[in-house]
N, C-alpha and C positions, 0 to 999 in steps of 0.2 A: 319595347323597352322595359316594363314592368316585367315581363318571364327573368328576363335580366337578373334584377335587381332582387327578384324573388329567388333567384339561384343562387344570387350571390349570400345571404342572408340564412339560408340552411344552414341549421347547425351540426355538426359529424358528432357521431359515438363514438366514444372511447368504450376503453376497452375494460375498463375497469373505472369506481367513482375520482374523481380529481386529488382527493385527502389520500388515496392508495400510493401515489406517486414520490411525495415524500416520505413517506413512511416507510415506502421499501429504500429509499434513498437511505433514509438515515440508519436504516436496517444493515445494509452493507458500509456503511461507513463503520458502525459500532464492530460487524465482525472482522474489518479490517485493521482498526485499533486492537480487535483485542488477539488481534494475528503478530502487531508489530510491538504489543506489551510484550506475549511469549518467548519472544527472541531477543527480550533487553538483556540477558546474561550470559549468551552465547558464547561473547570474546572474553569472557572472566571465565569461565566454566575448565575451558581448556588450558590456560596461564599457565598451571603447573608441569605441565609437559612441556613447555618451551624452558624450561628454568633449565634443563641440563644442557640446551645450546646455548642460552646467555652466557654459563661461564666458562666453558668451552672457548678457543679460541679458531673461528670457524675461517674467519677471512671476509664475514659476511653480518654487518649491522643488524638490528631487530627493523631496520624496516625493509632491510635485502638490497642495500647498498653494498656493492665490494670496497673495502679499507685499502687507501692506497698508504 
């Protein structure tokens, strides 16, 4: 019963120290924020090239509804 108890009790290696874990965590979080800052002007960027079908009368609302 004590082999047991002694197996169960070993401790496993990682693979790298316990503080690495979040840190690469928080590593990917920040270049993931700073993925979804770059593309906060996307939909304004383009605007201007939709303004000649706004006043146009297309058949076809700006969210792509057809006008009955």
């Amino acid at each position: 019963m004590s082999h047991v108890l002694l197996a169960a009790a070993e401790e496993i290696q990682l693979i790298a120290p316990p503080i690495v874990f979040p840190l690469v965590a928080a590593a990917v979080f920040v270049m993931l924020g700073f993925v979804t800052w770059s593309f906060r002007d996307v939909a304004y960027r383009h605007s201007q090239k939709f303004e000649a079908t706004r006043t146009h009368e297309t058949g076809v609302d700006e969210f792509g509804h057809t006008k009955i």
